[in-house]
gemmi code that builds the backbone of each chain (N, CA, C; Angstrom):
import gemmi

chains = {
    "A": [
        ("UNK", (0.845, -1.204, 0.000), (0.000, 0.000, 0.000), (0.879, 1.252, 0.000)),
        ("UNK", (0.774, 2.287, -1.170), (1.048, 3.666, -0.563), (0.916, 4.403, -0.106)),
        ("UNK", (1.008, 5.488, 0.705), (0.528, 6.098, 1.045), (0.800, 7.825, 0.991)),
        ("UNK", (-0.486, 8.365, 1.076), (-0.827, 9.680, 0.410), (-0.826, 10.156, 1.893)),
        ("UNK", (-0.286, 11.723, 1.847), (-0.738, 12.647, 2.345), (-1.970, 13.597, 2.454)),
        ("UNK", (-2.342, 13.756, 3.455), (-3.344, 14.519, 2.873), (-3.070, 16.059, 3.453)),
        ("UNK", (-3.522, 16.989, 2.746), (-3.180, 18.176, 3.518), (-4.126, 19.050, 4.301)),
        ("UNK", (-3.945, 19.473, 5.493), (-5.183, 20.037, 6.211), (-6.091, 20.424, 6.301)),
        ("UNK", (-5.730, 21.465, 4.550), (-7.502, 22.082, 4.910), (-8.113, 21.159, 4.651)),
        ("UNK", (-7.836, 19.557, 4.467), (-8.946, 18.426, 3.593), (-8.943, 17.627, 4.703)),
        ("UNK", (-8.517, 17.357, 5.723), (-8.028, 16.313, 6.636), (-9.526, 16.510, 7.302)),
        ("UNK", (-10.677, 17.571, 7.411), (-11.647, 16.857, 7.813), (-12.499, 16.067, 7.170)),
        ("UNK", (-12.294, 15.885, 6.160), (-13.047, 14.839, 4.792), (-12.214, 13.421, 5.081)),
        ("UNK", (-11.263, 13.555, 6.121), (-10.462, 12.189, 6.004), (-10.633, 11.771, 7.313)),
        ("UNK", (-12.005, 12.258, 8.547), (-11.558, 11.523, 9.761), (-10.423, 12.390, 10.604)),
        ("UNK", (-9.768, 13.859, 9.865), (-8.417, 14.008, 10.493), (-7.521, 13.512, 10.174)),
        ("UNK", (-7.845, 12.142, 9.612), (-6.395, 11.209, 9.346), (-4.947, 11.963, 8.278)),
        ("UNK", (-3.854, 12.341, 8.890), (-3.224, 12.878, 7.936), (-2.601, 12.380, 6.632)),
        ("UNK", (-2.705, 10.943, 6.524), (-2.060, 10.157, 5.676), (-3.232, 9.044, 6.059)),
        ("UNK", (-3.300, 8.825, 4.476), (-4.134, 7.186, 4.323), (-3.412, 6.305, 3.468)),
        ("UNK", (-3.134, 5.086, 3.423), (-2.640, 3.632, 2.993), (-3.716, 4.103, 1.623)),
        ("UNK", (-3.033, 3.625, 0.310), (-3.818, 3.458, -0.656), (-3.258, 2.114, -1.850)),
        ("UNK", (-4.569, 1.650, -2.341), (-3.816, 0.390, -3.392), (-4.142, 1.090, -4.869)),
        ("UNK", (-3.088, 0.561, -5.838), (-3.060, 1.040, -6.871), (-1.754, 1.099, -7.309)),
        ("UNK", (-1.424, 0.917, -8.556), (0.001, 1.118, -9.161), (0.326, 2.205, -9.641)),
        ("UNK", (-0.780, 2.960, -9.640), (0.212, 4.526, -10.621), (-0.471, 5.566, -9.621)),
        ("UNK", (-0.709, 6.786, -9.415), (-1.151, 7.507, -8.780), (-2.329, 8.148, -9.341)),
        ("UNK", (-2.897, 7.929, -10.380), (-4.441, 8.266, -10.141), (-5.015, 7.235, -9.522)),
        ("UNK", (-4.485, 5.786, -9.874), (-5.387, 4.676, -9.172), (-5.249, 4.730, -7.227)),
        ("UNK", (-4.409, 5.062, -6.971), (-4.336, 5.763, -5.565), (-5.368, 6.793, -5.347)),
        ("UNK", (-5.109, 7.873, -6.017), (-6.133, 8.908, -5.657), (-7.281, 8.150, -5.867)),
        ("UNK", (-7.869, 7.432, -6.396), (-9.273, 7.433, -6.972), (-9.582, 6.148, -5.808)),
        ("UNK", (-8.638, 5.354, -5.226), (-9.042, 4.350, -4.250), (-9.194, 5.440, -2.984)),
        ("UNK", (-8.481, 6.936, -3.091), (-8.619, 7.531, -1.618), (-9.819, 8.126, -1.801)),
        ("UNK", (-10.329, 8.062, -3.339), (-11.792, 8.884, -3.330), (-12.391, 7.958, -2.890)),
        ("UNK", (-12.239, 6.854, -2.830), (-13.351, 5.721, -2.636), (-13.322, 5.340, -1.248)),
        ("UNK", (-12.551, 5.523, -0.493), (-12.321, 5.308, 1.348), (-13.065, 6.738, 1.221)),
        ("UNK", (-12.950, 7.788, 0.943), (-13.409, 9.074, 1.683), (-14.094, 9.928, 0.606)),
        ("UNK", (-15.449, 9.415, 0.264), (-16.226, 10.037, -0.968), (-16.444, 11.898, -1.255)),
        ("UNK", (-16.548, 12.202, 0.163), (-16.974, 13.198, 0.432), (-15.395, 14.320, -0.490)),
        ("UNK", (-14.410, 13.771, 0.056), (-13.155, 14.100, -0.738), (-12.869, 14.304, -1.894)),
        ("UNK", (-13.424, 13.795, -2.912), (-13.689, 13.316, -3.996), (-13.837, 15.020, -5.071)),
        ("UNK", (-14.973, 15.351, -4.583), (-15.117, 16.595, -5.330), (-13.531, 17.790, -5.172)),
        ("UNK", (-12.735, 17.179, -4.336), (-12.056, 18.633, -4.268), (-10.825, 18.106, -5.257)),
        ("UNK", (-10.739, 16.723, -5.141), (-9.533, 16.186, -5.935), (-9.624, 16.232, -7.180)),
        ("UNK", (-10.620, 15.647, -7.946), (-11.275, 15.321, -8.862), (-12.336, 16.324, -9.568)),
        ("UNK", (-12.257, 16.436, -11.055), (-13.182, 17.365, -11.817), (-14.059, 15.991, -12.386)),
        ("UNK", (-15.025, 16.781, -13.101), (-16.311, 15.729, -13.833), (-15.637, 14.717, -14.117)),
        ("UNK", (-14.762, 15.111, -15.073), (-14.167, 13.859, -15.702), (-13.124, 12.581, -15.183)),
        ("UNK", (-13.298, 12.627, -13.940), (-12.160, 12.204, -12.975), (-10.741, 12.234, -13.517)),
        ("UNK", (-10.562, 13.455, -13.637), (-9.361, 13.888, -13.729), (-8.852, 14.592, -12.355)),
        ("UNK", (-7.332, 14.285, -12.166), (-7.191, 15.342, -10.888), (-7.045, 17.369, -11.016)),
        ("UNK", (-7.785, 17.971, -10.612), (-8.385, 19.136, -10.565), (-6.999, 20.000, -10.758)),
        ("UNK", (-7.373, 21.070, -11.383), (-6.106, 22.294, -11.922), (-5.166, 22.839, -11.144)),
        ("UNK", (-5.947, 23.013, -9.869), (-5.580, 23.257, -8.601), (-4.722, 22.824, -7.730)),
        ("UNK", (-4.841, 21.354, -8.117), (-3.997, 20.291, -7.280), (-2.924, 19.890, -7.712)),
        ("UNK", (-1.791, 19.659, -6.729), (-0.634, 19.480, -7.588), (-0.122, 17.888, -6.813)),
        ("UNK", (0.587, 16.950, -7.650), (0.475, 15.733, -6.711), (1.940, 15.398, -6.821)),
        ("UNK", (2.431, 15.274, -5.549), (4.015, 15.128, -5.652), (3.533, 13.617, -5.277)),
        ("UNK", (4.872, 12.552, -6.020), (5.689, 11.524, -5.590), (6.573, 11.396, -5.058)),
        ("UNK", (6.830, 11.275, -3.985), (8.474, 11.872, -3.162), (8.531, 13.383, -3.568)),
        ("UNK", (9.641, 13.892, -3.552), (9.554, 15.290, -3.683), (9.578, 15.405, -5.517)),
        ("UNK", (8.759, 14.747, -6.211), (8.901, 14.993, -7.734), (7.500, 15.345, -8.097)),
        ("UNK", (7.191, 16.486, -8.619), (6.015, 16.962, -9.094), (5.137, 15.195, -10.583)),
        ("UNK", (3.905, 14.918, -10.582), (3.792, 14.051, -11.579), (3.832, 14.597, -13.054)),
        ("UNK", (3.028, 16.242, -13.136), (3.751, 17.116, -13.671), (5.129, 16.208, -15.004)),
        ("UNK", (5.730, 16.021, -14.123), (7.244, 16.173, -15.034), (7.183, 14.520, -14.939)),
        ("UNK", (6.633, 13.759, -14.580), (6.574, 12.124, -14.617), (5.948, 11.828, -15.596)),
        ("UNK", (5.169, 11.093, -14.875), (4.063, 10.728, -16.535), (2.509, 10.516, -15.928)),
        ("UNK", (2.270, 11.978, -14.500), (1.035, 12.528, -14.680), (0.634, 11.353, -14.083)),
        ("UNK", (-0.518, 11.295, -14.251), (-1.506, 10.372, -13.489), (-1.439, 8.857, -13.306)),
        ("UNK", (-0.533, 8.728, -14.535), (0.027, 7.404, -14.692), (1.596, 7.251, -14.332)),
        ("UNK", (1.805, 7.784, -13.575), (2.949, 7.975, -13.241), (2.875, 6.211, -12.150)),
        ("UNK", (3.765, 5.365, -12.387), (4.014, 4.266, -11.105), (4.474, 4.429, -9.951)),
        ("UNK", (3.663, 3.421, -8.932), (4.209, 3.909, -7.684), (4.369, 2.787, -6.914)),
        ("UNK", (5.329, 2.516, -5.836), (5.368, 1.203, -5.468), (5.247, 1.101, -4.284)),
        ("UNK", (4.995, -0.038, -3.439), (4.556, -0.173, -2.150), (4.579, 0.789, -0.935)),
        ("UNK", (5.981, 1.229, -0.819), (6.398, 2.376, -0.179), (6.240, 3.773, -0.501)),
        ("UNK", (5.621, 4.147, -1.320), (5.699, 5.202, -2.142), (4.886, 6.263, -1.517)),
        ("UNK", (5.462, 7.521, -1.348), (4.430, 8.726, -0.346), (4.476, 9.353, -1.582)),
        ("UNK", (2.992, 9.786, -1.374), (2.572, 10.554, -2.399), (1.624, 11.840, -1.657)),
        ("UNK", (1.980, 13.053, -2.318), (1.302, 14.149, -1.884), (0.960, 14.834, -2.290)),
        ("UNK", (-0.322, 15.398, -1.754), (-1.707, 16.073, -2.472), (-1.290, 17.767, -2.005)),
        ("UNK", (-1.082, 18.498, -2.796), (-0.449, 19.649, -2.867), (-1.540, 20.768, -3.457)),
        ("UNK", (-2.597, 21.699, -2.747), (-3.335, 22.747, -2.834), (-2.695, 23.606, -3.560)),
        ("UNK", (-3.113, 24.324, -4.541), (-2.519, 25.932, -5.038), (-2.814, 26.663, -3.638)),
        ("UNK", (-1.701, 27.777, -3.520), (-1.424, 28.658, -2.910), (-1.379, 30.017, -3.592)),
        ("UNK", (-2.236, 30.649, -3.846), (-1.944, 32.000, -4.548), (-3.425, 33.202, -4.120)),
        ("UNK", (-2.923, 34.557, -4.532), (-4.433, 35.464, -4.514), (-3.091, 36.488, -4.830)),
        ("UNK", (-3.874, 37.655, -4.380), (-3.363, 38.559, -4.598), (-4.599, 40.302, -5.086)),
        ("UNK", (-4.283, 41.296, -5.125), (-5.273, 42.316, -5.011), (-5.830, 42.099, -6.136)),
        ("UNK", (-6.946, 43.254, -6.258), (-7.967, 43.177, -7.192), (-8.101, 43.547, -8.335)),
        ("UNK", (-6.143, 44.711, -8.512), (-5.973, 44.937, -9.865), (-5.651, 44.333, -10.749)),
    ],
    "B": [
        ("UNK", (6.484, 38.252, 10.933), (5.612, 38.223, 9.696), (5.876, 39.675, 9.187)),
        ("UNK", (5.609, 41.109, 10.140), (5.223, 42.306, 9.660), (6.560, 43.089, 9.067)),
        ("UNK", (8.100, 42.958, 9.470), (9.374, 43.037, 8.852), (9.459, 42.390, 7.490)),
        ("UNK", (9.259, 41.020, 7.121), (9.377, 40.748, 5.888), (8.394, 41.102, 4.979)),
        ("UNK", (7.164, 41.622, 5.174), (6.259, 42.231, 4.672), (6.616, 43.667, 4.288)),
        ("UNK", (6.739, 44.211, 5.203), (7.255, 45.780, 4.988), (8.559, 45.789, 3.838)),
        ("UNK", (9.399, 44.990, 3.913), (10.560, 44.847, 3.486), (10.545, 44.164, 2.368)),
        ("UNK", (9.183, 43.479, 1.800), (8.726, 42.798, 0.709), (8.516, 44.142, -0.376)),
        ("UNK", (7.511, 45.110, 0.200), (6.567, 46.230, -0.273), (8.085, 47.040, -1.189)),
        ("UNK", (7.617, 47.096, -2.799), (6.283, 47.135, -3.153), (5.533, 45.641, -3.765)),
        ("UNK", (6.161, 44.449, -3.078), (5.937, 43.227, -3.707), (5.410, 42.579, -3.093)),
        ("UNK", (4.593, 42.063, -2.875), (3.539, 41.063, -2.110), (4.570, 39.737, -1.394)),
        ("UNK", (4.413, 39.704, -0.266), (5.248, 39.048, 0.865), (4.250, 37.540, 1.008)),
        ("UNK", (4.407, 36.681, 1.649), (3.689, 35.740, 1.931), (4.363, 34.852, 2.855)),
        ("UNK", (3.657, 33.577, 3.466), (3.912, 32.878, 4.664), (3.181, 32.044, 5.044)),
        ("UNK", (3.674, 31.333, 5.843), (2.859, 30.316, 6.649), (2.655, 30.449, 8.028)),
        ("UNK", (1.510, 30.304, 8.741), (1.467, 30.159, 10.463), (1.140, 28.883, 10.934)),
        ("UNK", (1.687, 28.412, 12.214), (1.238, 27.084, 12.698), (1.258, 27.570, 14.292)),
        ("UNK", (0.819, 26.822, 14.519), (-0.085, 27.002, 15.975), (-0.658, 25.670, 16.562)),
        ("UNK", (-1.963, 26.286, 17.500), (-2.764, 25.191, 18.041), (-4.512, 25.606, 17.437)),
        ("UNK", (-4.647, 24.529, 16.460), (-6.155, 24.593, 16.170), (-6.741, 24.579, 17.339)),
        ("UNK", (-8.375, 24.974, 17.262), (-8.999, 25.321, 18.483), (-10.675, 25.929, 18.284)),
        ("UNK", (-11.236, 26.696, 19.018), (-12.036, 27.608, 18.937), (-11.488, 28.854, 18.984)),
        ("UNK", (-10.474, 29.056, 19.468), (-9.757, 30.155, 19.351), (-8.414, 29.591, 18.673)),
        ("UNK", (-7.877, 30.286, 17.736), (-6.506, 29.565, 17.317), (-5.199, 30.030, 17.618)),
        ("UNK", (-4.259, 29.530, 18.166), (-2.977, 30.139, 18.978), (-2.467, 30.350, 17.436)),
        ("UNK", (-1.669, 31.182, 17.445), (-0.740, 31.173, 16.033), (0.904, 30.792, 17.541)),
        ("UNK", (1.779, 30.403, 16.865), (3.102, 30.564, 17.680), (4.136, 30.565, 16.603)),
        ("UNK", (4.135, 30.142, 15.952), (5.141, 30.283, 14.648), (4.441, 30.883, 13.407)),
        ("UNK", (5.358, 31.994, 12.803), (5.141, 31.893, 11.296), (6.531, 31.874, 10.675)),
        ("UNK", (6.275, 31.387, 9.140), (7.221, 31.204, 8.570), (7.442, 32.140, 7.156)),
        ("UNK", (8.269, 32.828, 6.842), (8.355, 33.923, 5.585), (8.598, 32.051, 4.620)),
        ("UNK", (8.197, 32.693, 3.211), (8.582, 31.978, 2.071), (8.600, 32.623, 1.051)),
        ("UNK", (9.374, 32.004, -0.466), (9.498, 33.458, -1.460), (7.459, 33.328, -2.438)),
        ("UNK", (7.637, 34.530, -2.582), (6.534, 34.616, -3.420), (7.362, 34.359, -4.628)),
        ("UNK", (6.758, 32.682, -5.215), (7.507, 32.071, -6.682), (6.367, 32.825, -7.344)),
        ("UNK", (5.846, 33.599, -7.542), (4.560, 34.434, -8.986), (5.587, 34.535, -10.061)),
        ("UNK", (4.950, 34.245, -11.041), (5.963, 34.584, -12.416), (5.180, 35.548, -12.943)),
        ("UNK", (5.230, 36.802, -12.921), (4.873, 37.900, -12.891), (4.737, 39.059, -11.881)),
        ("UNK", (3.661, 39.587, -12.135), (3.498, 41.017, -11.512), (3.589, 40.910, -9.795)),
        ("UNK", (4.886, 40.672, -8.963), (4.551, 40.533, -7.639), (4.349, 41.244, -6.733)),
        ("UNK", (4.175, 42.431, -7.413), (3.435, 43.839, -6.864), (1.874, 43.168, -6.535)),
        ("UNK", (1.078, 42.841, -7.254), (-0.410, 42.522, -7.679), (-0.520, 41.165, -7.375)),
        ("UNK", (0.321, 40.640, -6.940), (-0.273, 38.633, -7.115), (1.087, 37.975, -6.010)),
        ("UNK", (0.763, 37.084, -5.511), (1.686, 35.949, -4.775), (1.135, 34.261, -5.196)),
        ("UNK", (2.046, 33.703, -4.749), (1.713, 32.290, -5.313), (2.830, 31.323, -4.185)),
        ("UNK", (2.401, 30.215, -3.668), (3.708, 29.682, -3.145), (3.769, 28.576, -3.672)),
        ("UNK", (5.078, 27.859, -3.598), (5.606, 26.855, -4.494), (5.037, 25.223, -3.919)),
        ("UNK", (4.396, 24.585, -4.226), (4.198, 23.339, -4.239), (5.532, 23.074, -3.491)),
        ("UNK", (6.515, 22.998, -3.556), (7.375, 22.740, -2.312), (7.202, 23.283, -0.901)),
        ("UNK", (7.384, 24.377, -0.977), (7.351, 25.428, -0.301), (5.989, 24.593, 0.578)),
        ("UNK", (4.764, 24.802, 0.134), (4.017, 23.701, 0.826), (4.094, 22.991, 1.644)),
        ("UNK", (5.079, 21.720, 0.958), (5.111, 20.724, 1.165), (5.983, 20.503, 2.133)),
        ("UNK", (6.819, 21.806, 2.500), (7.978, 21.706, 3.776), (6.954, 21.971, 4.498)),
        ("UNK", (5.770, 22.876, 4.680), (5.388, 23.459, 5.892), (4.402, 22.296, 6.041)),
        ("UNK", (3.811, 21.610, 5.632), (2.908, 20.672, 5.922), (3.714, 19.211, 6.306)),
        ("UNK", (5.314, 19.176, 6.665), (5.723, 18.407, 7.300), (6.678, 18.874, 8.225)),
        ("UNK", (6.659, 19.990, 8.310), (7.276, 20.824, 9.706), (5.879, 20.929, 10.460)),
        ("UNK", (5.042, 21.008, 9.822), (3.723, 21.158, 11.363), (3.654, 19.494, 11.498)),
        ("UNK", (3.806, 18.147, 10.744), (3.772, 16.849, 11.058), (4.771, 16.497, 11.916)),
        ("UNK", (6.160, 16.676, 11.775), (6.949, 16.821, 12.698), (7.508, 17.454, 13.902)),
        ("UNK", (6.215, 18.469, 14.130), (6.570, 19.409, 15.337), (5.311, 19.534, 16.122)),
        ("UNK", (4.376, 18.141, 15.643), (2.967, 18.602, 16.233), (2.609, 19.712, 16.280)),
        ("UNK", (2.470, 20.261, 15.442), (1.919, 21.706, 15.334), (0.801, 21.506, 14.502)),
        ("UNK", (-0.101, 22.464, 14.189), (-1.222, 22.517, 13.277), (-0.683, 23.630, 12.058)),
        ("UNK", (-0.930, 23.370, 11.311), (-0.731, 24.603, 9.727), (-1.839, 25.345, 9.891)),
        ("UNK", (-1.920, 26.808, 10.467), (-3.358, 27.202, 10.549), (-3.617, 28.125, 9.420)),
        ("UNK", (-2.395, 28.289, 8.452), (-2.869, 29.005, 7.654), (-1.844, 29.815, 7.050)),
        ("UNK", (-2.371, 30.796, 5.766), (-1.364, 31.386, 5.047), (-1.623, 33.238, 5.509)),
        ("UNK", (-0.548, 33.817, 5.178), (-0.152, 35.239, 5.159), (0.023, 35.665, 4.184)),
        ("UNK", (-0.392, 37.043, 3.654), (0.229, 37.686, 2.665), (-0.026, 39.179, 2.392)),
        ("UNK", (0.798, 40.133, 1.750), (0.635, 41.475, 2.198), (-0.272, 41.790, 0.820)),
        ("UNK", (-0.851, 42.824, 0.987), (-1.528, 43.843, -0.347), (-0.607, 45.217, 0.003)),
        ("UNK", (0.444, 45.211, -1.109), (1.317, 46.559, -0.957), (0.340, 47.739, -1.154)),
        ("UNK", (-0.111, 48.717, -0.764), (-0.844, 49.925, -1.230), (-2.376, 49.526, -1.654)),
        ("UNK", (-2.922, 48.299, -0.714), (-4.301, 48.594, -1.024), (-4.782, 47.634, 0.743)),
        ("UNK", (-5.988, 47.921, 0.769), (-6.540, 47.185, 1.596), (-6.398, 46.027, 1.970)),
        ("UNK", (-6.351, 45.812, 3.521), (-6.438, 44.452, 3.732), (-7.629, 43.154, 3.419)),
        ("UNK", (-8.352, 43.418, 2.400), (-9.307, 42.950, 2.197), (-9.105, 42.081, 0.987)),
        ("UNK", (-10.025, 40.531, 1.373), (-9.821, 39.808, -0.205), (-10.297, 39.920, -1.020)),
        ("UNK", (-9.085, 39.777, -2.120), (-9.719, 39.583, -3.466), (-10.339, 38.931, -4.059)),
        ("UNK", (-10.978, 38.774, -5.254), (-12.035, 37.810, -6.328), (-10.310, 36.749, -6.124)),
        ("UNK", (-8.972, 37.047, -6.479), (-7.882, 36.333, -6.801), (-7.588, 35.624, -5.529)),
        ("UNK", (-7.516, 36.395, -4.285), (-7.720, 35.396, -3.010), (-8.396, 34.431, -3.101)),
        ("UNK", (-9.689, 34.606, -3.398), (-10.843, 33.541, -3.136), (-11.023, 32.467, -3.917)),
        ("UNK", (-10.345, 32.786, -5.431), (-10.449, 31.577, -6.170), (-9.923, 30.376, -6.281)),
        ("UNK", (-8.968, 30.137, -4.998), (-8.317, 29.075, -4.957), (-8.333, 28.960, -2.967)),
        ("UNK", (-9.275, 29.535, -2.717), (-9.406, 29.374, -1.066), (-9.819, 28.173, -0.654)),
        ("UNK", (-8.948, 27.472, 0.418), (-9.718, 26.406, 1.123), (-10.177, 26.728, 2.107)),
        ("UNK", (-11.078, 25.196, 2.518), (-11.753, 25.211, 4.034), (-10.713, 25.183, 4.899)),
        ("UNK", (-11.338, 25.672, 6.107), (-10.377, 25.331, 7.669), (-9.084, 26.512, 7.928)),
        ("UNK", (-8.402, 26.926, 6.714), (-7.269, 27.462, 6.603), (-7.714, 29.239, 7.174)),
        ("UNK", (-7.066, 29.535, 7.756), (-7.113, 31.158, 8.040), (-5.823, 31.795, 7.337)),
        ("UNK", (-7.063, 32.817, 6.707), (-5.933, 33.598, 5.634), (-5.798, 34.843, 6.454)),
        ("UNK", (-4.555, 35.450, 6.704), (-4.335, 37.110, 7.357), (-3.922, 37.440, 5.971)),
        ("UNK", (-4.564, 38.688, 5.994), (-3.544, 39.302, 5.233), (-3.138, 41.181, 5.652)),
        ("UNK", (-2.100, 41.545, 5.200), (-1.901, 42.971, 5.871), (-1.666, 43.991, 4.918)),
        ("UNK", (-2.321, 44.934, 5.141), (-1.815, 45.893, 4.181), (-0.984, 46.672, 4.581)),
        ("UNK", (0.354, 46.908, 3.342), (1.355, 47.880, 3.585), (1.724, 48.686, 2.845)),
        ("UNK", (1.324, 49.994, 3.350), (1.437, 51.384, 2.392), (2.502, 51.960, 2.895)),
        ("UNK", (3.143, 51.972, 1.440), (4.325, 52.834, 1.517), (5.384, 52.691, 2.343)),
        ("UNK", (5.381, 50.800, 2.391), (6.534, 50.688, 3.200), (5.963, 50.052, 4.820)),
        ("UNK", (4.824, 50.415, 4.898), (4.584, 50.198, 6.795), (3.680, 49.569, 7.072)),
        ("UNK", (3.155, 48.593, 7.882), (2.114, 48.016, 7.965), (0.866, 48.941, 8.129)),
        ("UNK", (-0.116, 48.885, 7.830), (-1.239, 49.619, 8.120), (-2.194, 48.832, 9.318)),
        ("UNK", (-2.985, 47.518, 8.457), (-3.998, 47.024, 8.948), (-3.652, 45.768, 8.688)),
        ("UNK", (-4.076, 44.560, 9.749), (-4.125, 43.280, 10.045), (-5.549, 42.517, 9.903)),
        ("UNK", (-5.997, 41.333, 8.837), (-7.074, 41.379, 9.274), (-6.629, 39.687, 8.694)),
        ("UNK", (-7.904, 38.822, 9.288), (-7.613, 37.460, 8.986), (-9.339, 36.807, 8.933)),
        ("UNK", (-9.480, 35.974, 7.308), (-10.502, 35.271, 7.099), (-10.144, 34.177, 6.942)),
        ("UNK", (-11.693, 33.806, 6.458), (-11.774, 31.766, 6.419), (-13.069, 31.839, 5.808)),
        ("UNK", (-13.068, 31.064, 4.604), (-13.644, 30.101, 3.829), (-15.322, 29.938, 4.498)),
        ("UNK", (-16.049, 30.722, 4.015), (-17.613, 29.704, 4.244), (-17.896, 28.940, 2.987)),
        ("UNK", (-17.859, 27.461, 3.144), (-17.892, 26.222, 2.522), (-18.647, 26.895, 1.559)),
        ("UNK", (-20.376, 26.787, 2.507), (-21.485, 26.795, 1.408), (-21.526, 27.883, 0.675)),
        ("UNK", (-21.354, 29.141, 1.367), (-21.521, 30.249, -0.026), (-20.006, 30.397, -0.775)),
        ("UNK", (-19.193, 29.680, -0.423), (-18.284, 30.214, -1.089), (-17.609, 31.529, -0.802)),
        ("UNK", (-17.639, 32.141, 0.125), (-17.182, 33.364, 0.073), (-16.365, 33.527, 1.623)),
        ("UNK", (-15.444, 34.468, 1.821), (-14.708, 34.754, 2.765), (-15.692, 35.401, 4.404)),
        ("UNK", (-15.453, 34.868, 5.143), (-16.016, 35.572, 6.866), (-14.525, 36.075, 7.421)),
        ("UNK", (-15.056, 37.345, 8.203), (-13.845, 37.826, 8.381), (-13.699, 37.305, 10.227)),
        ("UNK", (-12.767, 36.984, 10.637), (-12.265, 36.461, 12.291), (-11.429, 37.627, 13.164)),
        ("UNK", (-11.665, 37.333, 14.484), (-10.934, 38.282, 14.842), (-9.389, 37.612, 14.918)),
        ("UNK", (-8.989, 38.430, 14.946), (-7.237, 38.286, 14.587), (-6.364, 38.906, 16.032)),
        ("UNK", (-5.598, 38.293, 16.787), (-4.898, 39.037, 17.456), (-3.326, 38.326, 18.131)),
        ("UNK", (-2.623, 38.581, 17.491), (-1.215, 37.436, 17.046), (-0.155, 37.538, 18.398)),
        ("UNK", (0.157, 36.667, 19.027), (0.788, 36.905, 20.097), (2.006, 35.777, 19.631)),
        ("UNK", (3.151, 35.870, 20.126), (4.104, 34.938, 20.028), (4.637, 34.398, 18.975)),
        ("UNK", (4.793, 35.320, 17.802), (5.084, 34.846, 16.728), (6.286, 35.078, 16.595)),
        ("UNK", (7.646, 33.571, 16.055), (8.450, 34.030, 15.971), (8.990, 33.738, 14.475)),
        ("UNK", (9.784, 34.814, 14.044), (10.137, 35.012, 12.690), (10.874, 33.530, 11.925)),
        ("UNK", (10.865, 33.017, 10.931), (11.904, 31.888, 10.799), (11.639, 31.744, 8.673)),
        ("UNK", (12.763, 31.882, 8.309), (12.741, 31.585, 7.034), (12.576, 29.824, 6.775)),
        ("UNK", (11.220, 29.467, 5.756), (10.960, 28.244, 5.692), (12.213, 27.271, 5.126)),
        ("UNK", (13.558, 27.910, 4.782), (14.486, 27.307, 4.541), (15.222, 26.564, 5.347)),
        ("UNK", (15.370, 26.957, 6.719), (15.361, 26.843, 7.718), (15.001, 25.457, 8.526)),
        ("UNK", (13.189, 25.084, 7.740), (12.664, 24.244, 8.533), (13.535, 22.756, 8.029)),
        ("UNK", (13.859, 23.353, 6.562), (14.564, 22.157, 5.452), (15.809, 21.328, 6.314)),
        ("UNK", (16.480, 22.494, 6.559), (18.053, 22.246, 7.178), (17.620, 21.257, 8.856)),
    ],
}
model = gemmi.Model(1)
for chain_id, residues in chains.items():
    chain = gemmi.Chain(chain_id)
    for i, (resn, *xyz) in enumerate(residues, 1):
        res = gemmi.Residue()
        res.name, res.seqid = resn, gemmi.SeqId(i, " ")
        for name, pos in zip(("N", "CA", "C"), xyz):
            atom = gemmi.Atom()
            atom.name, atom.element = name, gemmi.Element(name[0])
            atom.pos, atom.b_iso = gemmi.Position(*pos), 0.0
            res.add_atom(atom)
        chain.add_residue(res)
    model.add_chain(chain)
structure = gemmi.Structure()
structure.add_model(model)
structure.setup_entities()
């Protein structure tokens, strides 16, 4: 099992739990087994198309998937994977 | 927080606080980080998916809570933007401060109402915060 991070502002959709065990070989099949332990979660990760959302950025160890091979990126037993929020705003001009 | 802000201006400063979640929330640490914006950082901040990802395992490793982000509006109100809000989460308390012309003005800190979507403003009143570059938490 790998396991995902989860990050706070979401950790009440998870029980609190900061990290959940997930099965799956690449990391959407992770995410989409953590949508399935914690449904309610689901909408923030995930757009219509169960794709992971614009917003979200998903590290494998410290490697963005980004620069891997994305959703299909492989992951193996030990593998921490982390669910990474955009951080941005700024004024109104 | 309010030195690297001032000292940011005229460029939008940003940060992290951790504390003790609560009904009332302790802040005890904040942390400066760079505003990575690839552009206008007068008008916009952004923090790095790393940058993140240190502070959400410096509050795992220090039992601390992540209560939230910081960031200055150089020469306008402490108030959020449509650009704040479009990427706001639940739970997280956003401060942000405005600094004109160099000096802090005003302190103010919101949070996320789920259902409408829109920002509630909290009272804010920061005791014990001590300064620390998130590079820092790395080493």
């Amino acid at each position: 099992m790998s396991k995902i991070i989860i990050p706070t502002p979401l950790r009440k959709f998870t029980n609190q739990e900061a990290t959940v065990e997930t099965a799956g070989g690449t990391v959407i099949e992770a995410v989409n087994d953590l949508a399935g332990q914690y449904p309610a979660l689901s909408k923030h990760l995930l757009d219509d198309g169960g794709n992971i959302r614009s917003f979200i950025r998903i590290f494998v160890g410290d490697e963005d998937i980004i620069s891997l091979d994305k959703g299909e990126t492989a992951i193996a037993e030990d593998t921490v994977i982390s669910i990474v929020p955009a951080i941005a705003g700024g004024t109104n001009e | 927080m309010n030195e690297h802000l001032e000292a940011s201006f005229p460029y939008e400063g940003c940060g992290f606080f951790f504390g003790k979640n609560g009904e009332t929330r302790e802040i005890t640490e904040a942390y400066i980080v760079d505003n990575s914006k690839d552009g206008d950082q007068r008008r916009r901040f952004e923090i790095s998916p790393m940058d993140y990802m240190k502070a959400e395992r410096y509050a795992l490793a220090n039992g601390l809570d992540l209560l939230g982000v910081f960031h200055s509006h150089p020469n306008h109100p402490a108030i959020p933007s449509v650009h704040d809000l479009k990427q706001a989460m639940p739970y997280f308390s956003y401060i942000i401060k405005s600094i004109y012309d160099g000096k802090l003005r005003d302190t103010t800190s919101w949070r996320l109402n789920e259902d409408t979507h829109e920002f509630e403003e909290e009272q804010v009143d920061i005791e014990k915060i001590t300064n620390k570059n998130t590079q820092q938490i790395a080493a």
